[in-house]
Structures are given as C-alpha cells and as structure tokens.
N, C-alpha and C positions, 0 to 999 in steps of 0.2 A: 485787597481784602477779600478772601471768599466769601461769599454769597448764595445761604442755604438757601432749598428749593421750599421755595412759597407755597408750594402742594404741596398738602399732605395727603398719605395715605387712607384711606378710607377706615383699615384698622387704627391709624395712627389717631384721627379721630374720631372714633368710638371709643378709644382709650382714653383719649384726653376728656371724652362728655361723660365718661364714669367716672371717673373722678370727680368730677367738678359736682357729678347729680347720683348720692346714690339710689334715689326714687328710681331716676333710668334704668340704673343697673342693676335695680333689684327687678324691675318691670319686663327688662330683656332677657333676662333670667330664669322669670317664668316663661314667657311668650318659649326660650325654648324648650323647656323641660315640658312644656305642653305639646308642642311639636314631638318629641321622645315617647313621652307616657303614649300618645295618640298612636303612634307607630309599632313600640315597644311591651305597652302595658309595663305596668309597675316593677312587675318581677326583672323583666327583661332589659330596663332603659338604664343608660349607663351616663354617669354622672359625668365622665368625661366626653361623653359626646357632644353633653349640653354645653360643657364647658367651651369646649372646640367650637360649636356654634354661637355662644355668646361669643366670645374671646377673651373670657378672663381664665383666670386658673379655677381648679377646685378647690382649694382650700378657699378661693373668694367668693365661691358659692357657698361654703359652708358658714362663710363670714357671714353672710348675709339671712341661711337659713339652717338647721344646723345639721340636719341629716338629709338623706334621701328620699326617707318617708316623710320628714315635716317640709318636703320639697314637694311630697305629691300630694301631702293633705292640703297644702297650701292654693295648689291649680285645682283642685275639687271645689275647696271652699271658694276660691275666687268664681267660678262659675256660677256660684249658688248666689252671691253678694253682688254680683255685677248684673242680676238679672231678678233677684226679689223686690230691690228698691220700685225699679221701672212697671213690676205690676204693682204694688203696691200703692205707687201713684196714681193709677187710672182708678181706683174708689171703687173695686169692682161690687164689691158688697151695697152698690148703693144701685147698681144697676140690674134691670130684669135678669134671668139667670143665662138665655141662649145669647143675648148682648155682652153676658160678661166672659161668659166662656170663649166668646170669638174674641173679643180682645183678649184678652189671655194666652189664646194661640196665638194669634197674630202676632202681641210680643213674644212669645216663646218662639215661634219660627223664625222673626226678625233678626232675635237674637244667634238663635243657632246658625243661621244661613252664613252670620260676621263670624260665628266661632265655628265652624266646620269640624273639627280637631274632639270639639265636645263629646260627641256620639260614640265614635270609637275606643276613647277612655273609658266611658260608662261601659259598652261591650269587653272591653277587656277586662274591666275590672269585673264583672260579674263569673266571667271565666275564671280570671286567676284569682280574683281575691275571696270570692264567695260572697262580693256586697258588703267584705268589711268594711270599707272607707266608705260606701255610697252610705251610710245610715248616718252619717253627718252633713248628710246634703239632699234630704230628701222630704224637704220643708215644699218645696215645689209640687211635686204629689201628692202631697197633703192638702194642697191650694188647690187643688184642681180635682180630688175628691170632695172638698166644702160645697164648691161650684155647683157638680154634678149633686149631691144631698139637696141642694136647696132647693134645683131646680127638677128633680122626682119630685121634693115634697108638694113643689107648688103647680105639679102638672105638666110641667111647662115640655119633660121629657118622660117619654115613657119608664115603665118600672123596668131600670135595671141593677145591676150590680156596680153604684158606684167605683170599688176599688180596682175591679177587673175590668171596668168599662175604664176607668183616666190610664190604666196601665196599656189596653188596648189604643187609648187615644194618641199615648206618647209614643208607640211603637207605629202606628202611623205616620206621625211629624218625624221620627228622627232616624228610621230604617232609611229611607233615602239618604241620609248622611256619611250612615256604617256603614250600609252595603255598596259603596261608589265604585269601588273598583269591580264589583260583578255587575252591575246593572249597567252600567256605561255602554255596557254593549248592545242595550236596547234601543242608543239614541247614537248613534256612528256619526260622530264628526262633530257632534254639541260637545259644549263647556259645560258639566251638568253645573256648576257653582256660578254658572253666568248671571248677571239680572235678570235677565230674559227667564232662565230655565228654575230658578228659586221662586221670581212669582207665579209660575206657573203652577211647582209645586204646593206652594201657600196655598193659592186657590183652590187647589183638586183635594188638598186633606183638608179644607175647612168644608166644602160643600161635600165632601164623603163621613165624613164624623158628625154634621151639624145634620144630614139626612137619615142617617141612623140613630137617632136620638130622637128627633121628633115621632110622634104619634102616627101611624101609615093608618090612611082609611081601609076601615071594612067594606069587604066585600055583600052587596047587597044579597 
C-alpha cells in the first residue's frame, strides 16, 4: 500500500489553515496588501502580487474584499482601529496634559515600530493620492491636537499652533520610519528596526518634542 508523505508543504498548509479559518485568510491578505501599498503606493500595487504573496488566487481576494481600493481603504482603516482603541484606554483626558501627550506618543511609536509598513503608505499616499483616503483616518490628529488645545490652555505648554505643532510632532515620530532606506546610512552596520535602535528612537523624539513645548526661561 503506498504511503503519502506525512510532510506537508509549507503552501500545502497555509492552504489547508485558509480554509479551515477565513479570519486567517482574510488577516494574511492584508498583512500583504500592506506590504505592496508600503512599497507600491496605491496606484502602483498590483493585486496579483498580493495574491502571489498570500497564495491564494485574485478572485479570493476579491471574495474576501471586493475591489482594490476597498482593499486599501481597508489597511488604512485598520491602522486607524488597531491603534485608537489602545489610546483610548489609557484615559488620556483624565490625565495632566504633558503626561498624556507622552503616553500618546509612546503608544503611537510603540505602535508604529510593530507596523513599520505604516509611514510609507501615509507618504505615498499623500503623493499620489492628494490625502484622498487619509481623511478617513485622521481621528488620530485630531487626538493629538485636543492634547496639545488643552494643554496651551492650561499653561502647561507654551503658545503655539496646535495644528502645525501635532503635524510637526507626527513628522518627528514617523520620518524615521519613511525615510529608512536614506538614513541607514548614518548608522553602517545597525538594524534601524532593532529593539535596541526603536527605543532609542522613542526616546530622542519624546525628549525633543516634550523640550520644545515646555516654557524656556528668560534670559535675565
């Protein structure tokens, strides 16, 4: 009697755990299309790349989502859902304002350091799309212009321009991320995405943004 081989392929089982779960397969589906949009930008990402890199067909992406675009509104929005809950748990409105802003960053870098892929989509899309799709995802900069409002009103940070200071602040936290492939060459032989070199970063943009917000003494 023959006697199939008890290994399976590695596709053989990722085929067989889509089926079985389509949460999986809709979840590896983004994970690639987020990989493409990041590389690609919207215009340019090709539906069968993603597919090729999942290993299902396109027509079982569209099963799952049903165009392109509701493929990339979709990894937009999941970045937005997958990172609002988590500040929103820390009660930021309950705490002093320079307390809450560092938590705030601190989840937002935490976050971004796991999603690398993030930054580069949001630059791409402001090239090629003009920010169409960002204004369905920009509840986050909203959260972080309250911040800053609250804490002018209450002194806590000198008089600036809320909306051009959180846009200043997020180009701080996330230009390390977009610009990886130029800047690498200022650190020859690091991982920049290492543990090591992410809390590094975290640190250098909280004590650089949380120094320029406070009050500088006068000169006598």
């Amino acid at each position: 009697m023959a006697v199939g081989n008890p290994t399976k392929s590695k596709s053989s089982l990722n085929a067989s755990r889509q089926c079985r779960d389509p949460e999986v397969t809709r979840s590896q589906i983004l994970n690639a299309a987020e990989e493409e949009f990041a590389r690609e930008g919207f215009r340019a990402a090709r539906t069968e790349a993603i597919a090729a890199r999942t290993g299902v067909t396109k027509a079982k992406i569209y099963y799952y989502i049903e165009s392109k675009e509701g493929l990339y509104r979709t990894v937009l929005e999941r970045c937005s859902t997958e990172l609002l809950p988590a500040i929103e748990q820390l009660n930021l409105d309950q705490l002093p304002p320079e307390q809450a802003l560092e938590q705030f960053l601190r989840q937002f870098l935490t976050h971004t350091s796991s999603n690398p892929n993030i930054p580069p989509i949001m630059f791409l899309e402001a090239i090629q799309n003009k920010g169409k799709y960002y204004r369905d995802t920009a509840n986050l900069l909203i959260k972080l212009v309250e911040i800053l409002e609250r804490g002018i009103a209450a002194g806590s940070f000198r008089p600036l321009d809320p909306r051009h200071t959180a846009v200043n602040i997020l180009g701080t936290c996330v230009f390390y991320f977009g610009a990886l492939e130029n800047i690498k060459h200022l650190w020859k032989g690091k991982r920049l995405l290492s543990k090591e070199m992410l809390e590094q970063h975290t640190q250098e943009a909280l004590n650089f943004i949380l120094a320029g917000l406070r009050w500088q003494p006068t000169s006598p």
